[in-house]
C-alpha positions as CSV (number, residue, x, y, z in Angstrom):
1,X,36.8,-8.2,33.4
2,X,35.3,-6.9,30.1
3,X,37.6,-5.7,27.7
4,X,36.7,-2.9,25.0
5,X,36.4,-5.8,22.2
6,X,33.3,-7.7,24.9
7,X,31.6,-4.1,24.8
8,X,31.7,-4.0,21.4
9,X,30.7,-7.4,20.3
10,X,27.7,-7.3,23.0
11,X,26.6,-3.7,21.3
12,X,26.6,-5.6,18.0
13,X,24.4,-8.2,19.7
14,X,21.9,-6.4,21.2
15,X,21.5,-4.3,17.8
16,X,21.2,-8.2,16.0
17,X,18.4,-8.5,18.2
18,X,16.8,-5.3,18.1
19,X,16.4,-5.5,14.2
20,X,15.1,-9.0,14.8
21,X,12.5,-7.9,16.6
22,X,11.5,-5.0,14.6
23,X,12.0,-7.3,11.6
24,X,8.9,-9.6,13.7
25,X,7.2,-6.2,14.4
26,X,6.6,-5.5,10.7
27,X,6.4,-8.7,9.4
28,X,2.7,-9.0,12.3
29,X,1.6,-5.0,11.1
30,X,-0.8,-4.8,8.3
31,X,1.1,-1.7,6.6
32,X,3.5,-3.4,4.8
33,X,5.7,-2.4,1.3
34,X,3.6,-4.7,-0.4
35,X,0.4,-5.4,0.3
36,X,-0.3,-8.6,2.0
37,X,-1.8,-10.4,-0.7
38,X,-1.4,-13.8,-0.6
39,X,2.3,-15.3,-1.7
40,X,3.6,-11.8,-3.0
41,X,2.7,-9.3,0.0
42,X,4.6,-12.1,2.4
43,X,7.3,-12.0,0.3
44,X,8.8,-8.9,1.5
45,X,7.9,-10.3,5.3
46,X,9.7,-12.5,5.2
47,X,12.7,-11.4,3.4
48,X,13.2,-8.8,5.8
49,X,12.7,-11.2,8.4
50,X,15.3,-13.5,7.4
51,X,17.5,-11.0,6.8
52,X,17.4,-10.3,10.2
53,X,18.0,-13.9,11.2
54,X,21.4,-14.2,9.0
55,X,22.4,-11.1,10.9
56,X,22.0,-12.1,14.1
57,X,23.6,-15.9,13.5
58,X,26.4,-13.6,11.8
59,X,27.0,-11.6,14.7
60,X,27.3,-15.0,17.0
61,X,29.7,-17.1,14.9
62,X,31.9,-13.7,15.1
63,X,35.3,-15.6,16.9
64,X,33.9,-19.3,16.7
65,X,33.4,-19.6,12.9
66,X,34.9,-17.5,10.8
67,X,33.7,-19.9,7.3
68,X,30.3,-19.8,9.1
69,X,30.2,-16.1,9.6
70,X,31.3,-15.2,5.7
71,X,28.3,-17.5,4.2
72,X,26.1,-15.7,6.9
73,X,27.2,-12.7,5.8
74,X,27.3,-12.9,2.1
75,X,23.5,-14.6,2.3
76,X,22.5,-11.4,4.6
77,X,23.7,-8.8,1.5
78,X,21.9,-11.1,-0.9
79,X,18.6,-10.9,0.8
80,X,19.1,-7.2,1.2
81,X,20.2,-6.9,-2.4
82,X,17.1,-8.5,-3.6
83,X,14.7,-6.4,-0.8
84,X,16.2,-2.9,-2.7
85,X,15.6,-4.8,-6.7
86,X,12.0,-5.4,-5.3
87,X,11.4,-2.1,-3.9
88,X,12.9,-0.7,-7.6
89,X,10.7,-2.8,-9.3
90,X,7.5,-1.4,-7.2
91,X,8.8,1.8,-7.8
92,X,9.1,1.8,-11.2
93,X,5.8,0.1,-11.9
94,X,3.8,2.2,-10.2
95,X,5.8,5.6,-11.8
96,X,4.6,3.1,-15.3
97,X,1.3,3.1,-14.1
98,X,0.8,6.4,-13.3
99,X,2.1,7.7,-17.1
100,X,-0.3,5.6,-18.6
101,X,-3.0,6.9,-16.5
């Protein structure tokens, strides 16, 4: 019998792999953040895509490995912390570029 706690955890599992395969999704479109130029357009590609990754091995090691789960999770919020500095960065170069122009 499935308990409240199984419903829950299996929610959190399918949304790990929903954003996975969004994450895949955007990572293959050609409208990106960045432009796919070679080395700095992937970058954002892939960050998001790893992101996704970490959150999905997070969601899994939820009662097997608690040690596991905080690295997962602490590596996840770094990725996403450096996703937002990059898209303030973009921001505020192109609001640079448009006041010298």
């Amino acid at each position: 019998m499935k308990t409240p706690e199984n419903k829950v955890e299996n929610k959190k599992s399918v949304w790990a792999w929903i954003w996975v395969i969004l994450s895949a999704v955007y990572a293959v479109i050609p409208t990106d953040l960045i432009p796919d130029i070679p080395g700095i357009g992937w970058l954002d590609d892939v960050l998001v895509f790893s992101a996704a990754v970490l959150n999905l091995l997070e969601k899994n090691y939820t009662e097997t490995h608690s040690s596991i789960q905080k690295l997962l999770r602490l590596l996840k919020w770094g990725i996403i912390a450096i996703i937002l500095l990059i898209i303030i960065f973009i921001l505020l170069l192109g609001y640079a570029v448009t006041q010298l122009f």
